[in-house]
C-alpha positions as CSV (number, residue, x, y, z in Angstrom):
1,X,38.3,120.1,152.4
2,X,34.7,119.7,153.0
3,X,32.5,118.7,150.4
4,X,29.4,120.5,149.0
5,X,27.7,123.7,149.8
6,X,27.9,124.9,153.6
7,X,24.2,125.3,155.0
8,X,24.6,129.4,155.2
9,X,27.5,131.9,154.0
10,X,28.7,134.6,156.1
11,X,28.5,137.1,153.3
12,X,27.8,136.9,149.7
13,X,31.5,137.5,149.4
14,X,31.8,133.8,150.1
15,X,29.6,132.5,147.7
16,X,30.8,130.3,145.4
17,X,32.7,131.3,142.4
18,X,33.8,134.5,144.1
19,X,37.5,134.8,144.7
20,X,36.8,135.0,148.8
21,X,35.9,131.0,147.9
22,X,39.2,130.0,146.9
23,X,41.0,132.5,148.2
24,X,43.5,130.2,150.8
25,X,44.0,127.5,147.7
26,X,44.1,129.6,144.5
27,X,46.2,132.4,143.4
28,X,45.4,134.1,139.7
29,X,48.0,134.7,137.2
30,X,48.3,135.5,134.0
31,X,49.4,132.9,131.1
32,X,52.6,134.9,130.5
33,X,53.8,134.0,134.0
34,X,53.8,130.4,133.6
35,X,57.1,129.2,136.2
36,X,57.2,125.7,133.8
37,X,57.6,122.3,135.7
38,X,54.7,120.1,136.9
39,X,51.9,121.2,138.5
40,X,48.1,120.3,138.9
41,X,45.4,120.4,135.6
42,X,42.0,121.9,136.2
43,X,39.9,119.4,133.0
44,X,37.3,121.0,131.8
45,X,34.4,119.5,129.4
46,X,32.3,121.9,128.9
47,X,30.3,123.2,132.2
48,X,32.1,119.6,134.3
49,X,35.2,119.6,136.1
50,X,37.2,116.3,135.8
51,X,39.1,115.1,139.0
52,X,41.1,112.1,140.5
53,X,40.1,110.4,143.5
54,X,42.1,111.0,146.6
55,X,41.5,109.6,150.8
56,X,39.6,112.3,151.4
57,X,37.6,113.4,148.2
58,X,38.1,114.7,144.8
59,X,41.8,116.1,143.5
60,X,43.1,118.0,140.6
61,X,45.1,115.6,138.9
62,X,49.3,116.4,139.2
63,X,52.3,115.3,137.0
64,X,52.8,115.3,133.5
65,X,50.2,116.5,131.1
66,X,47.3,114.1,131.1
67,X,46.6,111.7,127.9
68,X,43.1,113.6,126.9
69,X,42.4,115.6,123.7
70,X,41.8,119.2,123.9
71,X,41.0,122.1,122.2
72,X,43.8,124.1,122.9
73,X,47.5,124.1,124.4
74,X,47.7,124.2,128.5
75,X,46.9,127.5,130.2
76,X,48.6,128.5,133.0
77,X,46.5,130.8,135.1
78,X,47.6,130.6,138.6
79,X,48.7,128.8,141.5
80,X,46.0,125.8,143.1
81,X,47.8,124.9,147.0
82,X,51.1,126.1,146.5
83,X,51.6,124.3,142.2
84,X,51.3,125.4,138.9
85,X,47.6,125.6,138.1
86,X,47.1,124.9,134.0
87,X,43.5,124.4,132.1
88,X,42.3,122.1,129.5
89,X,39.7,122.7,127.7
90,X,38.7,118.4,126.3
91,X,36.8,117.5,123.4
92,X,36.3,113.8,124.2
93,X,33.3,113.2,126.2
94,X,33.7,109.3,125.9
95,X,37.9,109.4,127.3
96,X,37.4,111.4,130.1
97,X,34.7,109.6,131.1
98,X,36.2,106.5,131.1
99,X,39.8,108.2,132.9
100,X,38.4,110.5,135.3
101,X,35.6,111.6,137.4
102,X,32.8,113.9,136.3
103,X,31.5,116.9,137.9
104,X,28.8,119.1,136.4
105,X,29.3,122.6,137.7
106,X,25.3,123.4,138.0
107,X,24.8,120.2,139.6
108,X,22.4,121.0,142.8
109,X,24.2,119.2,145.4
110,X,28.0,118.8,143.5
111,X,30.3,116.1,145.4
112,X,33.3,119.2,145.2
113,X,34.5,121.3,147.9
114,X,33.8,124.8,147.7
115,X,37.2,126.0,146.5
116,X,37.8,123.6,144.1
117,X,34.3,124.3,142.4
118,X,34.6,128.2,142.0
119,X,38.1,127.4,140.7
120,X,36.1,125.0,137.7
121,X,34.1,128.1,137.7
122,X,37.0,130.7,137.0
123,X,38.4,128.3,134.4
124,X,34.9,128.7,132.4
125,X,35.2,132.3,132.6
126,X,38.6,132.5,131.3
127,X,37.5,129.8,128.7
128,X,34.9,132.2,127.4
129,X,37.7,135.5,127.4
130,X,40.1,133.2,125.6
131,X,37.7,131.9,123.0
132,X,35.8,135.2,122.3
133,X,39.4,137.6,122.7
134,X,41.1,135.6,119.5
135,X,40.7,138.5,117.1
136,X,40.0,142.3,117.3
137,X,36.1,143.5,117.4
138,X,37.3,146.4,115.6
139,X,39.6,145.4,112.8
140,X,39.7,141.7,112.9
141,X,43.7,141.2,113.3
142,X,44.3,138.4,115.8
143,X,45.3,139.9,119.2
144,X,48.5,139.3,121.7
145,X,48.7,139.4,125.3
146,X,49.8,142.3,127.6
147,X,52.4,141.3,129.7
148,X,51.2,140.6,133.1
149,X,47.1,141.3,132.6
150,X,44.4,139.0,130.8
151,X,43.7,141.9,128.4
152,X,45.1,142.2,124.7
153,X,46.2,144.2,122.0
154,X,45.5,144.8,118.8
155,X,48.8,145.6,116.8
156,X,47.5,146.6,113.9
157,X,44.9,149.6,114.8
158,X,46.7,149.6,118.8
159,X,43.3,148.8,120.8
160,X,43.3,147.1,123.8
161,X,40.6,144.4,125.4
162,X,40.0,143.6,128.1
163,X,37.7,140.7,130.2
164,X,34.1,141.4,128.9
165,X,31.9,140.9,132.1
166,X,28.4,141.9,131.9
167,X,26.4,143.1,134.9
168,X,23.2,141.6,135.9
169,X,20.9,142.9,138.4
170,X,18.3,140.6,140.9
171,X,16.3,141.1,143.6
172,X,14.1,140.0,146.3
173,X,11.4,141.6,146.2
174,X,8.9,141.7,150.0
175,X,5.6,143.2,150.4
176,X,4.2,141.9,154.1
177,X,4.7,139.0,155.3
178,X,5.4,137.6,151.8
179,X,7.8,137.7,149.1
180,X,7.9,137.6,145.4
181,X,9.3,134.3,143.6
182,X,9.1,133.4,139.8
183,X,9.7,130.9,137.6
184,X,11.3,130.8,133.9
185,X,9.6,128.7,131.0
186,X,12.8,126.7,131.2
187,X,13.3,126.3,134.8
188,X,11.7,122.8,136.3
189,X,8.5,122.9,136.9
190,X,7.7,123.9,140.6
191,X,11.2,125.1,140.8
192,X,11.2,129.4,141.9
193,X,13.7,132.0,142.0
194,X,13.8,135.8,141.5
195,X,13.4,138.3,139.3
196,X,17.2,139.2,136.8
197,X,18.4,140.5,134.3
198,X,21.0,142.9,132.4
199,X,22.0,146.1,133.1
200,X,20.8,147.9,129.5
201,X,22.8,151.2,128.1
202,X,23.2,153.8,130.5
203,X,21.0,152.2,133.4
204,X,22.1,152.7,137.2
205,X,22.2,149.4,138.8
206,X,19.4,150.4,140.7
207,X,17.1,151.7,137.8
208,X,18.0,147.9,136.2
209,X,16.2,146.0,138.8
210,X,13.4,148.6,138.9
211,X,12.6,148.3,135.7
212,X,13.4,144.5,135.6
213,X,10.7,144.0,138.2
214,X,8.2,146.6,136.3
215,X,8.6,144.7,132.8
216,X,8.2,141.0,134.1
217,X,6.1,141.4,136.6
218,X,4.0,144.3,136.7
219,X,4.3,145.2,140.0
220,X,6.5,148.9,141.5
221,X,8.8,148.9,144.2
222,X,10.9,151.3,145.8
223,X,13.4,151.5,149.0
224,X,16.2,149.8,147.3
225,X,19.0,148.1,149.1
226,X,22.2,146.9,147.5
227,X,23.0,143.3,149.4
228,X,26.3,142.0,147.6
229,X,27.6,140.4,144.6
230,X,28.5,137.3,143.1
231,X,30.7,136.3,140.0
232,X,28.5,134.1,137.8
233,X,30.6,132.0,135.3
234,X,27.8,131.0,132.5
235,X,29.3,132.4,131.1
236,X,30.5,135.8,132.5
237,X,28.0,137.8,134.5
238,X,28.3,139.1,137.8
239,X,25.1,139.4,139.5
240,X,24.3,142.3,141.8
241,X,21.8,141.7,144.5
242,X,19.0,143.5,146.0
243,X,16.4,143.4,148.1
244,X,12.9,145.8,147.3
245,X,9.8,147.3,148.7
246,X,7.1,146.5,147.0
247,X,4.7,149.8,146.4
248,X,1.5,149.1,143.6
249,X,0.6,147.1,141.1
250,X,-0.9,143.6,140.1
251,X,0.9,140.8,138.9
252,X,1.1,140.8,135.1
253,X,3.8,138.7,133.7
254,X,5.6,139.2,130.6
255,X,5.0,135.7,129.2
256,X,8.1,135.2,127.1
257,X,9.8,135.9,130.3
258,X,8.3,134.1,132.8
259,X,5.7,131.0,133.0
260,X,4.9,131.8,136.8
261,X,5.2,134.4,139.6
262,X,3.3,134.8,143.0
263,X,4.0,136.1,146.8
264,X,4.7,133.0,149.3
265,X,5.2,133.1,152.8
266,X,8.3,131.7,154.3
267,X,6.5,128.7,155.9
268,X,5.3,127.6,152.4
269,X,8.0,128.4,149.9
270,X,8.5,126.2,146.5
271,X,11.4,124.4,145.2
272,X,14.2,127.1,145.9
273,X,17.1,127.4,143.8
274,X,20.9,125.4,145.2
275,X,22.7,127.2,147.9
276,X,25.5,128.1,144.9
277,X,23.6,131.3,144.0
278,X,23.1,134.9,145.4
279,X,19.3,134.3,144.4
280,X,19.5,131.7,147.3
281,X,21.1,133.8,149.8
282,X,18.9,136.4,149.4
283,X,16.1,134.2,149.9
284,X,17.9,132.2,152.8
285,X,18.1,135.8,154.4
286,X,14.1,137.0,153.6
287,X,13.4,136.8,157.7
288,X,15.3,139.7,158.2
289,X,14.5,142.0,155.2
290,X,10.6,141.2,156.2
291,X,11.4,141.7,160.3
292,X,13.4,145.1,159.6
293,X,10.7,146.7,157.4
């Protein structure tokens, strides 16, 4: 399995952490279905993966249940090359370090293959479901699993949940020659990506990132196209991407938002963000949303 991110992506289907990623080495499951026997264990510590070292890169470890301390029993949740895939979630920073190799999952060039880093990235998601599914939102009574699906019951007042995953909205925005890039108070400095956010009550996806680019920004666009999507496990958003016209306006950043925005031309772009995200690809893929306008 090659290691790292691949220079482009034939669609955003194939970014990482979406299913088309793993699809050949990973099959989901649900807990319930657990065949027993050995398998491999996909370690998690928080947002790293832990592996072994094989000839030819990293590997899930196999065999019996590694010597590590965890938050929580096993979870079987599918099948990684043909064997029993089962998650740990560890509490001991210091152990694993000293057993295993680390792997931070936001890491800008991670030593992983593709496959094996969206599955790291599925394991967060269901980490999340599993953590914030325990009890019922409306009642409180501790839930149970439906046979055969991640979602839950509630026996006492019958409601059923299921996988909470909240949309997001960005976009590339072009205007010319040029196209809009911003950067977050938090982000590094020098380091640019586009405009996002969260699909609010009752918004289209479309009216989102319309509005997202009015309120930190300042600036109006129109002409709307919907590019792809990509599952985003930090920790459960699935971005939807477009690309935008820009129409009027100065820009006027919403500070609490953003510390910088401005237009750059393609021969002079900032530090970009790792080929792992859709903000990337859309980027990566400016030279034909300016040449088709």
């Amino acid at each position: 399995m090659k290691i790292g991110f691949p220079e482009d992506y034939p669609s955003p289907d194939a970014l990482p952490f979406n299913h088309e990623s793993l699809e050949t080495d990973f099959q989901l499951s649900t807990p319930d279905q657990d065949p027993g026997g050995s398998g491999v264990w996909l370690l998690l510590l928080g947002q790293k993966l832990l592996t072994v070292s094989g000839e030819n890169g990293p590997l899930l470890p196999t065999g019996n249940i590694p010597p590590v301390k965890q938050n929580e029993p096993p979870l079987y949740i599918g099948h990684w090359q043909g064997l029993p895939c089962r998650m740990i979630v560890l509490t001991d920073d210091d152990q694993a370090a000293a057993s295993f190799e680390l792997h931070s999952l936001r890491a800008r060039a991670p030593q992983l293959p593709l496959a094996m880093l969206s599955l790291a990235g599925l394991g967060l998601m269901i980490q999340h479901w599993e953590k914030s599914s325990r009890c019922c939102g409306s009642c409180g009574t501790e839930l149970t699993r439906l046979s055969k699906e991640w979602g839950k019951e509630c026996k006492a007042c019958g409601n059923h949940h299921f996988p909470r995953i909240h949309p997001c909205v960005i976009g590339l925005v072009v205007k010319g020659h040029e196209i809009l890039l911003v950067r977050k108070p938090e982000w590094a400095d020098g380091r640019f990506g586009l405009v996002a956010g969260f699909v609010e009550f009752g918004e289209s996806l479309e009216g989102a990132m319309v509005r997202e680019i009015a309120e930190e920004t300042g600036i109006q666009v129109d002409n709307l196209r919907y590019i792809g999507s990509q599952s985003w496990p930090f920790p459960s958003q699935l971005m939807t991407g477009f690309v935008a016209d820009y129409v009027a306006g100065e820009l006027k950043l919403q500070e609490d938002e953003l510390a910088e925005a401005d237009w750059y031309a393609l021969d002079r772009l900032p530090i970009l963000p790792p080929r792992r995200s859709i903000a990337r690809y859309l980027i990566d893929q400016a030279e034909k949303y300016l040449k088709n306008r």
